[in-house]
SEVEX-737073 format. One record per residue (C-alpha): residue in three letters; x, y, z. Coordinates in steps of 0.1 Angstrom, whole numbers, padded with zeros to 4 digits, always signed. Layout:
# residues N
ALAXYZ...
***
This chain:
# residues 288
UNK-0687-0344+0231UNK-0657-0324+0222UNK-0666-0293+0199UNK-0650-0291+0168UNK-0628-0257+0166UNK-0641-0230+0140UNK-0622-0240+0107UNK-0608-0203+0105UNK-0593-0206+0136UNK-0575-0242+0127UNK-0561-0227+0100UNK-0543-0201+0120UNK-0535-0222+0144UNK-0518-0247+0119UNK-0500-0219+0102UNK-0485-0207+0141UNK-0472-0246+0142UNK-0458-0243+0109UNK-0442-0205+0117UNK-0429-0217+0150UNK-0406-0243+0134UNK-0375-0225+0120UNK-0363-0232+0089UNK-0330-0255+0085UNK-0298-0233+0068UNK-0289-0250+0033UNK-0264-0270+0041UNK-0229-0261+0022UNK-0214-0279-0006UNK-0181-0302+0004UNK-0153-0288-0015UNK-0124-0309-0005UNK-0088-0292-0018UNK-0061-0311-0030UNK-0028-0299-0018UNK-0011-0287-0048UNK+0023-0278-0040UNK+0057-0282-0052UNK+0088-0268-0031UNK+0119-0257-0048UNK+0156-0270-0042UNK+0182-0247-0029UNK+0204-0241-0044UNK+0179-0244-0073UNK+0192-0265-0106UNK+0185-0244-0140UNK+0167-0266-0166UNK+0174-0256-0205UNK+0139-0240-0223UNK+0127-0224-0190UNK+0126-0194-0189UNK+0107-0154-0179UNK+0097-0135-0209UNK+0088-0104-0186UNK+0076-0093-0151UNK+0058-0070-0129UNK+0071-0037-0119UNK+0068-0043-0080UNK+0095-0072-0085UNK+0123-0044-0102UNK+0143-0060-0068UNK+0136-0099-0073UNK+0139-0097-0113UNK+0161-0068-0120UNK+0176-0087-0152UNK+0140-0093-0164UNK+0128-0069-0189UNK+0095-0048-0173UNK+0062-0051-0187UNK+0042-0019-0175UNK+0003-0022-0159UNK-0014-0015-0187UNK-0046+0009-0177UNK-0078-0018-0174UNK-0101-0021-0202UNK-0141-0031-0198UNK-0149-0057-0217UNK-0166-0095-0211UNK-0130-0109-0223UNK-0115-0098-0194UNK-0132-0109-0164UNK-0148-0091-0134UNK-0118-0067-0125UNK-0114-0059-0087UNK-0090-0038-0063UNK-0071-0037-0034UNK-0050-0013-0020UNK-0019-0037-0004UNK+0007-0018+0020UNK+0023-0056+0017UNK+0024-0053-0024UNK+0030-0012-0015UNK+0003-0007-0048UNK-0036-0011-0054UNK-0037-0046-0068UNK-0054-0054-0097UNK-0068-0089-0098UNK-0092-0103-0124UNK-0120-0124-0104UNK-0137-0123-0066UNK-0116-0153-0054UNK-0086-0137-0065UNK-0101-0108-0042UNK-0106-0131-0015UNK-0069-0145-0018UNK-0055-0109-0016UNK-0075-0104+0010UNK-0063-0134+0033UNK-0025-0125+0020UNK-0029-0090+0038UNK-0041-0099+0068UNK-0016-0137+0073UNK+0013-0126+0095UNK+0036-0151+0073UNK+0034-0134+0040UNK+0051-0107+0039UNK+0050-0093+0004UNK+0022-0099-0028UNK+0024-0090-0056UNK-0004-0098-0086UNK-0003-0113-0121UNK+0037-0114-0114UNK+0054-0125-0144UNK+0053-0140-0179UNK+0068-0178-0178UNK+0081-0199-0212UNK+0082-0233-0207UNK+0091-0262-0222UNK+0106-0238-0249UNK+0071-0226-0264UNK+0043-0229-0236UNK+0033-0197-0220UNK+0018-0191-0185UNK+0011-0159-0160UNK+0002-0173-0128UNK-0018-0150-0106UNK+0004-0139-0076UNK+0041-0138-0064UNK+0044-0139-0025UNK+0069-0142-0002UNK+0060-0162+0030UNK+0076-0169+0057UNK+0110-0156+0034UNK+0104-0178+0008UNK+0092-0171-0027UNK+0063-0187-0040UNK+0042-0184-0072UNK+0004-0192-0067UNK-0021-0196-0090UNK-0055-0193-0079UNK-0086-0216-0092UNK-0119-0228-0085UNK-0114-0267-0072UNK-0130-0281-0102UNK-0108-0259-0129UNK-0078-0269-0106UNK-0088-0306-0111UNK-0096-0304-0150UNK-0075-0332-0167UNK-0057-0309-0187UNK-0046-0286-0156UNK-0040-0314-0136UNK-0013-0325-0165UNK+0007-0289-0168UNK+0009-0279-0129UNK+0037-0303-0127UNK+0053-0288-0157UNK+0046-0256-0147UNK+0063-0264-0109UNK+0094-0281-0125UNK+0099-0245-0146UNK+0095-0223-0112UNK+0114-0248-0086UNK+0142-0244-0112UNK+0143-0212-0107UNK+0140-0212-0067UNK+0104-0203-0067UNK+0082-0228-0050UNK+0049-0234-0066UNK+0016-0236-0051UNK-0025-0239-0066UNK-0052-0229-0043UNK-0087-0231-0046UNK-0120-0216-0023UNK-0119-0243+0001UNK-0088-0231+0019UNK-0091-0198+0008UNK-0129-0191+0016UNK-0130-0219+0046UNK-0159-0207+0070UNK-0143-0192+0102UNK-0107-0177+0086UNK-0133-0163+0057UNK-0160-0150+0085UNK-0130-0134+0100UNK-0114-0118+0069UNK-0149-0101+0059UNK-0154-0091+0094UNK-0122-0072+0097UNK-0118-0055+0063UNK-0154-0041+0072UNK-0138-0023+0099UNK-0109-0011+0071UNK-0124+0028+0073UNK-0125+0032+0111UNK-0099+0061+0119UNK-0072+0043+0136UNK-0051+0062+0168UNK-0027+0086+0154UNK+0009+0078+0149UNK+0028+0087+0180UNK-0001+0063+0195UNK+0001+0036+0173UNK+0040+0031+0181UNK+0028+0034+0220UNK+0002+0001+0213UNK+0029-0021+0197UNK+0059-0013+0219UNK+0030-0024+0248UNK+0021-0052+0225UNK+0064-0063+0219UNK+0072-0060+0255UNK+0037-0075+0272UNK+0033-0102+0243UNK+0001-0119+0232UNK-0023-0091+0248UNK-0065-0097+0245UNK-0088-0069+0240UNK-0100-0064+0272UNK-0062-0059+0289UNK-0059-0035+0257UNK-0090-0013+0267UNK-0073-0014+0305UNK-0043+0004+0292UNK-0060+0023+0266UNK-0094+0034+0273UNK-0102+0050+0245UNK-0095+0022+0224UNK-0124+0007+0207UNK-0125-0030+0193UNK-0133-0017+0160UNK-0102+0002+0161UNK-0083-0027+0170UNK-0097-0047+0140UNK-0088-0016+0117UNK-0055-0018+0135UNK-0052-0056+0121UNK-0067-0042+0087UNK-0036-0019+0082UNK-0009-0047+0098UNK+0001-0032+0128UNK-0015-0056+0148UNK-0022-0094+0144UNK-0044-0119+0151UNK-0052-0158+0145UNK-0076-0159+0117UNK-0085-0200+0122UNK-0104-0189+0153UNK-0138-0162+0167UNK-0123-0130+0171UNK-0141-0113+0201UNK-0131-0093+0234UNK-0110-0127+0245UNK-0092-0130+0220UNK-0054-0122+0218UNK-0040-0098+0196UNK+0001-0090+0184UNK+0022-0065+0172UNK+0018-0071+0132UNK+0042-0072+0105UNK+0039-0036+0093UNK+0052-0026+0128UNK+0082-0046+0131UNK+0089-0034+0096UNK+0079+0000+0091UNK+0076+0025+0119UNK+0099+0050+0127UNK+0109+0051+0162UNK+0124+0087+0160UNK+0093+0106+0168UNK+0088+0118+0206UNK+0053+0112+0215UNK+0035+0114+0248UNK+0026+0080+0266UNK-0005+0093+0277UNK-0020+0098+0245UNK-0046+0072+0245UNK-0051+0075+0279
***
């Protein structure tokens, strides 16, 4: 006859069974985005009633005809919203933005090799001769300029949103602007996000110094599409987390819709192309 186990010890021993399984993640909710976007005509067709009341300092070269509301300094207060910032070299100013998805847009704008320039809380519209609107950003990608306005997915679908983003589109299109909504499931989707919060924690590493920075990305221009690894060949010294502050600060760039690790291939970024001076003589050694 089998003895029965001390009742202490079955305890235990049904607590180690219950320990040893681990505990399933939560899964996510669904968020499914609809594509909210409306592309302008060019040459773009002027509609009568449409019109900007003011805009944002940053766009003295887009607007110049359009009188200049100055940034106001912040105020605390419920009313307003949680305020965040971000220094932008794309928006050349610390954004201001007025929520964490905002943030999180911002963010993604800095880091996209196809936007090229953001700029937040843009501009005061008129439309339909007494409706006013200030949608939340102004960017220009991939040379066009677009007006976004950036909501959760169930504000973005209310019934009364739903009815004025049309109107609101027919106002910018006429003026050339394309108009776009976006919501957290494209801009928080999993990996892109994952990659995005990975790489602005990096944003404080001390980067290579100038002369060495220009000696990367002329590697980068003439070699192409170069991975980590063939990086640290030519550049010892180099560390990944330097590379990611690198991406960080635009001078490098990398696909955001895929893991970023060791294998993964890196470019010359925007800010190089655009805003390096060549003149300085610096020694090719440097990282060496």
């Amino acid at each position: 006859m089998k003895l029965r186990q001390n009742p202490e010890e079955e305890l235990k021993n049904w607590f180690r069974q219950l320990l040893s399984v681990p505990v399933p993640a939560p899964a996510a909710p669904l968020c499914v985005e609809k594509i909210r976007y409306w592309r302008a005509d060019h040459p773009p067709t002027a509609l009568p009633g449409e019109h900007i009341v003011s805009r944002h300092p940053a766009l003295r070269d887009v607007l110049p005809e359009i009188t200049e509301l100055p940034v106001s300094r912040s105020k605390p207060g419920w009313g307003r919203g949680r305020q965040c910032r971000l220094p932008s070299w794309k928006g050349g100013h610390v954004l201001r933005l007025f929520s964490t998805l905002e943030l999180d847009h911002a963010m993604n704008c800095e880091l996209d090799p196809a936007i090229e320039r953001i700029v937040e809380q843009p501009l005061k519209l008129r439309y339909e001769n007494k409706r006013g609107y200030t949608p939340d950003a102004y960017v220009l990608a991939s040379g066009r300029p677009e007006i976004r306005e950036i909501k959760l997915e169930h504000d973005a679908a209310a019934s009364e949103n739903e009815s004025r983003w049309p109107l609101i589109a027919k106002a910018f299109n006429s003026m050339g602007f394309d108009f776009r909504v976006l919501t957290q499931a494209s801009i928080r989707s999993p990996q892109k996000f994952t990659n995005v919060k990975r790489i602005f924690a990096h944003r404080l590493t001390p980067v290579p110094c100038r002369s060495s920075r220009i000696y990367i990305c002329e590697f980068l221009e003439s070699s192409g599409a170069c991975s980590f690894e063939h990086l640290k060949q030519k550049f010892p010294s180099l560390s990944f987390e330097q590379v990611l502050a690198l991406v960080r600060h635009g001078f490098l760039s990398v696909d955001l819709t895929g893991p970023i690790d060791e294998h993964t291939s890196f470019l010359r970024g925007r800010r190089a192309r655009d805003g390096l001076i060549r003149e300085e003589r610096f020694d090719g050694n440097a990282l060496l």
